[in-house]
C-alpha positions as CSV (number, residue, x, y, z in Angstrom):
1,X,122.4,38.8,110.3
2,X,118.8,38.2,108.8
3,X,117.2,41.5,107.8
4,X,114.1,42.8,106.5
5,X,113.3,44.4,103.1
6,X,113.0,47.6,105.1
7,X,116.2,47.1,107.2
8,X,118.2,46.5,104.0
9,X,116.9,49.9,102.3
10,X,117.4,51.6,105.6
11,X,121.1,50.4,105.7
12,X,121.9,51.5,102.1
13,X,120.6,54.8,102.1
14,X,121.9,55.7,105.9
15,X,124.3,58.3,105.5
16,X,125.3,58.8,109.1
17,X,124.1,56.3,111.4
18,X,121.3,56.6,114.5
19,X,122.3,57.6,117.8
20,X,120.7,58.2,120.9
21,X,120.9,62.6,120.0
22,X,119.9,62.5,116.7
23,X,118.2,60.7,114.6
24,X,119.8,58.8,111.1
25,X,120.6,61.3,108.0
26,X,119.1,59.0,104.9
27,X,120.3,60.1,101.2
28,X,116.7,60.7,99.6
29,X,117.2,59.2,95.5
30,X,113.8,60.7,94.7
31,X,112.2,63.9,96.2
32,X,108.4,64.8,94.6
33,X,107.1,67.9,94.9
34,X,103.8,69.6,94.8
35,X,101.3,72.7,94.4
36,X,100.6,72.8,98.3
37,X,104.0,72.2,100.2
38,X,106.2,72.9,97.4
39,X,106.3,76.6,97.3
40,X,106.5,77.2,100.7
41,X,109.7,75.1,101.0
42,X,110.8,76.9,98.0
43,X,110.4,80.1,100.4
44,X,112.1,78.7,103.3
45,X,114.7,77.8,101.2
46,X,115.1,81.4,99.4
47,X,115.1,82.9,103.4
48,X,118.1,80.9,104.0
49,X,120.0,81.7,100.9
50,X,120.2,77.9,99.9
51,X,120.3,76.3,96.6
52,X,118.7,73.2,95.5
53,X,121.6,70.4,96.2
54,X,120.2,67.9,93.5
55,X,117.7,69.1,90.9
56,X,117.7,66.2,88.6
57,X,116.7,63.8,91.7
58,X,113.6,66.4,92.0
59,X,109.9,66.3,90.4
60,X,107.0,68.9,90.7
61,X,103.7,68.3,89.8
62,X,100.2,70.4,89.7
63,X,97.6,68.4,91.5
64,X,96.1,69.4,94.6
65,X,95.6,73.0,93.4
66,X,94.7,71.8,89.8
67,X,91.2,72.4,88.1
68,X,89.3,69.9,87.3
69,X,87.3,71.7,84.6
70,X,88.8,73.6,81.5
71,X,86.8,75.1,78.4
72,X,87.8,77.2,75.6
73,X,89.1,80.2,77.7
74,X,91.7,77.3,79.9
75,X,91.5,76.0,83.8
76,X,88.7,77.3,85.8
77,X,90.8,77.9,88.7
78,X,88.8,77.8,92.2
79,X,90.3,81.2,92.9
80,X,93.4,83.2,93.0
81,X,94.9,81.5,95.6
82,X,95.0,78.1,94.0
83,X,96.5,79.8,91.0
84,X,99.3,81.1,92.9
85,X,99.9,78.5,94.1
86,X,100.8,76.7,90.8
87,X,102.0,80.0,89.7
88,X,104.9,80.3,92.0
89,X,105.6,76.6,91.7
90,X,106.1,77.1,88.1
91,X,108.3,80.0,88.9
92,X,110.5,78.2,91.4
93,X,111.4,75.5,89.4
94,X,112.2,76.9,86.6
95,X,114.8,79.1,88.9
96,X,116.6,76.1,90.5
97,X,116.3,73.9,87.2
98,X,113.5,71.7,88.7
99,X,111.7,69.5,86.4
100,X,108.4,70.9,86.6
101,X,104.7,69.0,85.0
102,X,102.6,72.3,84.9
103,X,99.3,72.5,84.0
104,X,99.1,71.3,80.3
105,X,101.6,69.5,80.2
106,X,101.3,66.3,78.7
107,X,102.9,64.4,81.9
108,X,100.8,66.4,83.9
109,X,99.0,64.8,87.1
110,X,99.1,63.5,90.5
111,X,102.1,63.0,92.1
112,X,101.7,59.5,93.5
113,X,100.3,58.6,90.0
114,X,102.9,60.1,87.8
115,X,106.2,59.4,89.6
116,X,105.4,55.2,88.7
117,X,104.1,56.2,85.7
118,X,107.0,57.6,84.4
119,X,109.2,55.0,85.8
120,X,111.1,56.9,88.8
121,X,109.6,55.2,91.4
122,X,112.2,52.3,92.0
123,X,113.1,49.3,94.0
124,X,115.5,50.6,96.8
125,X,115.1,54.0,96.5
126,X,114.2,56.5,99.6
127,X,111.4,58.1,98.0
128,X,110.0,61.4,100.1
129,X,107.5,63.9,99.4
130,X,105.3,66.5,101.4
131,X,102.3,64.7,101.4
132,X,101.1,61.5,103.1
133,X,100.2,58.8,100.8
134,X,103.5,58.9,99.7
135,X,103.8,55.4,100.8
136,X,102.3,54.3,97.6
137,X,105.6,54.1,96.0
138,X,106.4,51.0,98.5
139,X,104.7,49.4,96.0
140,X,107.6,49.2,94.2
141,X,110.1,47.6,96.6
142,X,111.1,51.3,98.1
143,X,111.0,53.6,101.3
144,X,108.9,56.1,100.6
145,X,106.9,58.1,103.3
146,X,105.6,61.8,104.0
147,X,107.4,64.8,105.2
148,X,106.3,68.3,106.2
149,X,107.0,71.6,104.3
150,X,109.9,72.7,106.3
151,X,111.6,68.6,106.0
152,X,110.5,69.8,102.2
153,X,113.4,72.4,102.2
154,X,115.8,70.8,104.2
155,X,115.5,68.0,101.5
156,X,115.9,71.0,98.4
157,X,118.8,71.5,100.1
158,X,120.4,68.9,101.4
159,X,119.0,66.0,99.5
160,X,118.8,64.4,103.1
161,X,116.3,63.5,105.6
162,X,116.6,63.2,109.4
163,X,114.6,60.3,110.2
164,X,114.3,57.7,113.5
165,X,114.0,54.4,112.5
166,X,110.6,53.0,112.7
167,X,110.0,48.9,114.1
168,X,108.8,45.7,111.6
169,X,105.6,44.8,110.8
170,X,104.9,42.3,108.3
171,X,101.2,41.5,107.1
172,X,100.9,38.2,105.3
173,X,97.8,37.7,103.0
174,X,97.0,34.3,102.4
175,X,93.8,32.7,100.2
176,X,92.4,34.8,97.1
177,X,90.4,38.2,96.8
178,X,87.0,36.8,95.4
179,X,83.2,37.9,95.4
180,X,84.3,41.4,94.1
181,X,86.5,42.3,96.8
182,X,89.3,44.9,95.3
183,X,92.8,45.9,96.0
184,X,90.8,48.8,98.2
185,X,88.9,46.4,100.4
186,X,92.0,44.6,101.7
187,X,93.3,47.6,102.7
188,X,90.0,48.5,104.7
189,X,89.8,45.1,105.6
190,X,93.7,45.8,107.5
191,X,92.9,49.6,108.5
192,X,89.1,47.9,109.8
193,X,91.3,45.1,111.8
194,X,94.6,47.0,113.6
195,X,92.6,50.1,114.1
196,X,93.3,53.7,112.8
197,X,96.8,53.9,115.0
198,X,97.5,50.2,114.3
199,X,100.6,50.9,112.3
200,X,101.9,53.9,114.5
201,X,105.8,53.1,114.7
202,X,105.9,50.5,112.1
203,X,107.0,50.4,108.3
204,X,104.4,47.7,107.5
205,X,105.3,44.8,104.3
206,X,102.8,43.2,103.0
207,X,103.7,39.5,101.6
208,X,102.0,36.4,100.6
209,X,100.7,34.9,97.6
210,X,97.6,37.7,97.7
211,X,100.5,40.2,97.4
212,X,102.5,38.2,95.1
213,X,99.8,37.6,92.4
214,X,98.5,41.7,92.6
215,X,99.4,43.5,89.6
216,X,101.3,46.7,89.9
217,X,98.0,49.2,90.2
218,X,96.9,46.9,93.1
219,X,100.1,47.2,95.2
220,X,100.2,50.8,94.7
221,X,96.3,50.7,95.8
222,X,97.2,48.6,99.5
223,X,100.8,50.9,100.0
224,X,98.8,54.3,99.3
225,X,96.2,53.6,102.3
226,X,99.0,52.2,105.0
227,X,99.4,56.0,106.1
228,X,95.1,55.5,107.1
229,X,96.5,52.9,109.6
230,X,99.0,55.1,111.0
231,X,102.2,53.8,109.5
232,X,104.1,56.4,106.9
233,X,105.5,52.8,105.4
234,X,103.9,50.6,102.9
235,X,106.2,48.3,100.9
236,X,106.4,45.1,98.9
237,X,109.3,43.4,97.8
238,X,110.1,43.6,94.1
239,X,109.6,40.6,91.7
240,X,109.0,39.9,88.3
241,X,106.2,42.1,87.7
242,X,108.2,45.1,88.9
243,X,110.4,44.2,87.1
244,X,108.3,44.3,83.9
245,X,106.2,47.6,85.2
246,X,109.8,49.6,85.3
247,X,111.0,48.1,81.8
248,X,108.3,49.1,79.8
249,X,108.3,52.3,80.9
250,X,112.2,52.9,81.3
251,X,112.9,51.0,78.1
252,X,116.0,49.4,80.0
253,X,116.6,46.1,81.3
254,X,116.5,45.7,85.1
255,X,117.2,42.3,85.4
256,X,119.0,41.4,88.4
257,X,119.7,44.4,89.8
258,X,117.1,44.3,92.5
259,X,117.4,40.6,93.6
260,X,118.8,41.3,97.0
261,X,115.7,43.0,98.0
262,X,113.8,41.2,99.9
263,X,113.3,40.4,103.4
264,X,115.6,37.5,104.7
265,X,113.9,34.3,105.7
266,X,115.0,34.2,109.3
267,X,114.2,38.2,110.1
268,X,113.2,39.4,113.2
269,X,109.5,41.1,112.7
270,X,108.6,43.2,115.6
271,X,104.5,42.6,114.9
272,X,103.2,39.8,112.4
273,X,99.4,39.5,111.3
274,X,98.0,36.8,108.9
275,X,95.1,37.7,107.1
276,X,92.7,35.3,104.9
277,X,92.1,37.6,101.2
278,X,88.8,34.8,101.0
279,X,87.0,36.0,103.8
280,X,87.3,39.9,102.5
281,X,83.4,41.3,100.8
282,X,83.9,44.5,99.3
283,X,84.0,47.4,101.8
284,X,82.4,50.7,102.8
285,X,83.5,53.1,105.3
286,X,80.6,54.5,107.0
287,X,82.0,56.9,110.0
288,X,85.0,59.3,110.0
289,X,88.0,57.4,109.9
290,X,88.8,54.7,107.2
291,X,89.0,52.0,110.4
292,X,85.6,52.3,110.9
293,X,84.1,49.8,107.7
294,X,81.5,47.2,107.3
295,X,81.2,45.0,104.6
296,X,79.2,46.5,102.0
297,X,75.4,46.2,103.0
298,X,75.9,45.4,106.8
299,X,74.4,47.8,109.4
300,X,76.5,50.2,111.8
301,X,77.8,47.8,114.7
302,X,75.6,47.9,116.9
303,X,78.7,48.9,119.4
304,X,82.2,49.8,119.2
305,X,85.8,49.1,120.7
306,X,85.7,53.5,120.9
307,X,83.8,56.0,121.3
308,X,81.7,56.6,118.2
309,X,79.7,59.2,119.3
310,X,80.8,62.1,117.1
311,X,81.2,60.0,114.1
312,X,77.7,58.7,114.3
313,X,76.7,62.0,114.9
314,X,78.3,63.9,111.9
315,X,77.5,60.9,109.5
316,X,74.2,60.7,110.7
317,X,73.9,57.0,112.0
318,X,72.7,55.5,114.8
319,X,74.3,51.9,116.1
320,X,73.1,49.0,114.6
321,X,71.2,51.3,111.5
322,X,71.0,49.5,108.3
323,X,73.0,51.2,105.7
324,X,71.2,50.0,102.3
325,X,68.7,52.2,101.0
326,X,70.6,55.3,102.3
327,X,70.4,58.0,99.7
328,X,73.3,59.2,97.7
329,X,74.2,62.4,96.6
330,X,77.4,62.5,95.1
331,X,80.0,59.8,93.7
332,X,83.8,60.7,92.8
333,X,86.1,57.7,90.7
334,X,89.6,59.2,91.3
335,X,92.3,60.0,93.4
336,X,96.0,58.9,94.3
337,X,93.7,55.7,95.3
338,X,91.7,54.8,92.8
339,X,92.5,57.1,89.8
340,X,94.5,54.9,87.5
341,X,93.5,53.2,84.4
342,X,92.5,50.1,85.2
343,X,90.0,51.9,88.0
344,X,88.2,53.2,85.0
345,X,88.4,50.2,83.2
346,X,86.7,48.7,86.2
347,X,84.6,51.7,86.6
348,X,83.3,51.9,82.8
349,X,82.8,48.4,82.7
350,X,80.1,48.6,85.6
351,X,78.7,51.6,83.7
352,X,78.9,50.7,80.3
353,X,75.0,50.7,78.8
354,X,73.4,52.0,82.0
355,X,72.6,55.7,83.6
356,X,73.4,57.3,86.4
357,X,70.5,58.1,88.9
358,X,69.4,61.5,87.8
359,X,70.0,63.0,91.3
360,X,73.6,61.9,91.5
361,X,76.3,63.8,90.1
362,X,79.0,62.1,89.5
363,X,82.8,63.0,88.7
364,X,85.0,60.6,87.0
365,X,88.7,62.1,87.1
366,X,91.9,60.8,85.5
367,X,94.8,60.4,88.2
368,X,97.3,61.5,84.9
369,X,96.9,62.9,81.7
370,X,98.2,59.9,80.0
371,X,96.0,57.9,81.4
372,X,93.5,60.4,80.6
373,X,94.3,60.1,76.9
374,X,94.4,56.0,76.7
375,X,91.4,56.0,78.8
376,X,89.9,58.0,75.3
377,X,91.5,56.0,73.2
378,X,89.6,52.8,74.7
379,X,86.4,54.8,74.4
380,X,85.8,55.3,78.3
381,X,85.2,58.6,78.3
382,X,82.3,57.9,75.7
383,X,81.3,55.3,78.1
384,X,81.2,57.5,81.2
385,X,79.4,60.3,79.4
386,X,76.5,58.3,77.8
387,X,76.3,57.3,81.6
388,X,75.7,61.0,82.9
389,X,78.8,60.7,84.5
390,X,81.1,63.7,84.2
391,X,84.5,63.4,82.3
392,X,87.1,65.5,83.8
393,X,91.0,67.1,83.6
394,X,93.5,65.4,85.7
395,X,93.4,66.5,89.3
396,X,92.9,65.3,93.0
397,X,89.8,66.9,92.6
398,X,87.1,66.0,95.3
399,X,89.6,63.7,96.9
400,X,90.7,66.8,99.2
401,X,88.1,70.1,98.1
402,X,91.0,72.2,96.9
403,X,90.6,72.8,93.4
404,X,87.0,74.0,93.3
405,X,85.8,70.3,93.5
406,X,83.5,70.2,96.6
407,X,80.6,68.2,98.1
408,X,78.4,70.8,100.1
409,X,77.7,70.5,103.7
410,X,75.3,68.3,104.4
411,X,75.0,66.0,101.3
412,X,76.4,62.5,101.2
413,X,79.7,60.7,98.8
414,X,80.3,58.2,98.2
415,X,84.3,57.9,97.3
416,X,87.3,55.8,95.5
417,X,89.9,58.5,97.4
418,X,91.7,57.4,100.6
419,X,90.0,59.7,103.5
420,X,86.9,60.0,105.3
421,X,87.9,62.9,107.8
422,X,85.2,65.7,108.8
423,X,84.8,68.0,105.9
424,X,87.5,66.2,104.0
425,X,85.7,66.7,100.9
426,X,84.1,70.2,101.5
427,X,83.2,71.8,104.9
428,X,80.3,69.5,106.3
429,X,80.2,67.0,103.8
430,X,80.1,63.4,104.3
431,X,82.0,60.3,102.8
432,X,81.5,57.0,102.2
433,X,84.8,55.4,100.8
434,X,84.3,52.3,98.4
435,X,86.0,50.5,95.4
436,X,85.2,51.8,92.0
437,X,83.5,49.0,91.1
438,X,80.9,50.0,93.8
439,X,81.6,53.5,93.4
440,X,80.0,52.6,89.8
441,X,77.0,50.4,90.7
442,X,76.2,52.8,93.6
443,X,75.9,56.0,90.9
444,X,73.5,53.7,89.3
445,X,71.4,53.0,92.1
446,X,71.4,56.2,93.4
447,X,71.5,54.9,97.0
448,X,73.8,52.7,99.2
């Protein structure tokens, strides 16, 4: 029978099958952990009496909680708490033999970031951690989705996951990206055109030549904001440049070992959507959800398929308001989105031999420390600074406010993260999310 990409991984990794009381028990190959949800599962798991079932198939990172700022005296930690955080982390790991990238370390950074980076993200894999954008790793031909703190510690200790199986939904993307339109503004483009709960009960593929031509960084760009359309599951089928992503890093050959993976010509897609790539501007959100976008320099709508009241409100818009000439305060290149190398390339590249507006301040923050260090070996950081731009530790730093990173209430960002929430980025602030390109051009201007 003809399956999809997703049905295929589903079936591999089922370790007993679906019924109607109880939901299917999946092996999990790769479980990443982090500063926030980590610990706590570490706790639950200590109550119980449990031991970690399969260390070695385990990751921890320092991220969420992690400093963006470090002088002489070390990491300016936002307070005790965050410290703790990492702290006990640390602590845990090194008790049930988990490999641990602490603060320092020289593999050190975001989860979603280091986990293809170091080559463990891979084709076939179920690949869970306790945060949402775990879906970036679908970029990579795998299952890989979000899970809670206690789902956390049931994986510690089981190295399983409950999980109901979710329907099809394949997005084809035909044409080419052109007229500066990014990775980022297809996947606004999507989360703009099936709505905020489009992708509720769906593991979404993307496919089509757009897809097929995207290098690695792209794909891991689209998969990472499929959660913003409700689905937990981003994926693309694995080909050649997968391939060659995973051998480089993994120094081993691959070859042929995930050519089964790939949806079958005659599945059975529960939803289908064709999109055209050469219709796509480059994107800005302007209200509190990532659905709500214009093209970049197109007023509000002047009405909406919801009700928009409290997003115009908090952002400060009126329907049908222009949005050039809007003042910025704040602009942040980074993230589990946007925070990989060839985002700064992009980034630098708009900056290179220009300023910064003098009111803006504006962070520039490495998604790894690797990428961190080439990104200084190539001479961006020289680039950002002579810019006015701030040059910063590896962190998700004002993606999500918790590290001491913050935009203060009132004042206006404009983003390369993945959410535009109320107070996502510091209570009462506002967000704009963009591509760094624009991210760049906008700290520049000084103004939308």
């Amino acid at each position: 029978m003809a399956r999809t990409l997703f049905d295929k991984i589903w079936d591999t990794n089922t370790v007993k099958a679906e019924s109607p009381e109880s939901p299917a028990i999946l092996f999990v190959g790769l479980h990443l952990l982090h500063d926030v949800t980590g610990p706590q599962a570490f706790n639950f798991l200590e109550k119980r009496g449990l031991e970690v079932r399969r260390p070695d198939l385990s990751l921890a990172c320092t991220d969420h909680c992690a400093p963006s700022l470090k002088d002489d005296s070390g990491f300016s930690y936002k307070d005790n708490n965050a410290k703790e955080q990492i702290d006990a982390l640390e602590a845990y790991c090194k008790k049930y033999n988990v490999p641990f990238l602490g603060m320092g370390h020289p593999k050190q950074g975001i989860v979603h970031v280091v986990g293809p980076e170091l080559g463990l993200s891979r084709p076939g894999q179920v690949i869970v951690c306790g945060d949402s954008h775990t879906s970036t790793h679908g970029a990579f031909g795998a299952m890989a989705f979000g899970i809670g703190s206690s789902e956390v510690s049931h994986v510690l200790a089981s190295q399983c996951i409950l999980q109901r199986k979710p329907k099809n939904f394949r997005i084809t993307i035909k044409g080419k990206l052109q007229n500066g339109a990014k990775a980022k503004d297809l996947s606004l483009h999507i989360i703009k055109t099936i709505g905020a709960k489009g992708g509720q009960g769906f593991a979404i593929e993307y496919a089509g030549p757009v897809i097929e031509s995207m290098a690695m960084e792209a794909r891991m760009t689209l998969c990472n904001m499929t959660i913003e359309a409700g689905s937990r599951f981003g994926m693309i089928a694995p080909d050649q440049c997968t391939i060659d992503y995973l051998e480089e890093r993994s120094q081993k050959s691959l070859t042929g070992i995930y050519d089964h993976l790939f949806s079958d010509e005659n599945a059975i897609w529960d939803r289908e959507l064709v999109i055209d790539a050469s219709t796509i501007e480059p994107m800005m959100t302007w209200g509190t959800n990532p659905a709500l976008a214009v093209e970049l320099g197109q007023p509000i709508p002047s009405e909406g398929h919801e009700d928009l009241t409290a997003s115009l409100s908090y952002m400060n818009w009126s329907l049908g308001q222009e949005t050039t000439g809007r003042k910025v305060d704040h602009v942040f290149i980074g993230s589990c989105t946007n925070g990989r190398l060839s985002d700064l390339r992009l980034a630098a590249e708009s900056l290179a031999g220009k300023n910064v507006a003098p009111h803006i301040r504006c962070l520039v923050v490495p998604g790894s420390r690797p990428i961190k260090e080439q990104a200084e070996r190539e001479g961006l950081d020289k680039i950002f600074l002579a810019a006015g731009a701030q040059w910063r530790e590896p962190s998700c730093s004002l993606c999500n406010a918790m590290n001491g990173d913050y935009i203060p209430e009132g004042e206006l960002s404009v983003s390369t993260s993945n959410r535009s929430f109320e107070g996502r980025q510091g209570p009462g602030s506002q967000t704009i999310l963009v591509n760094p390109e624009v991210a760049a051009a906008i700290a520049i201007k000084g103004e939308l």
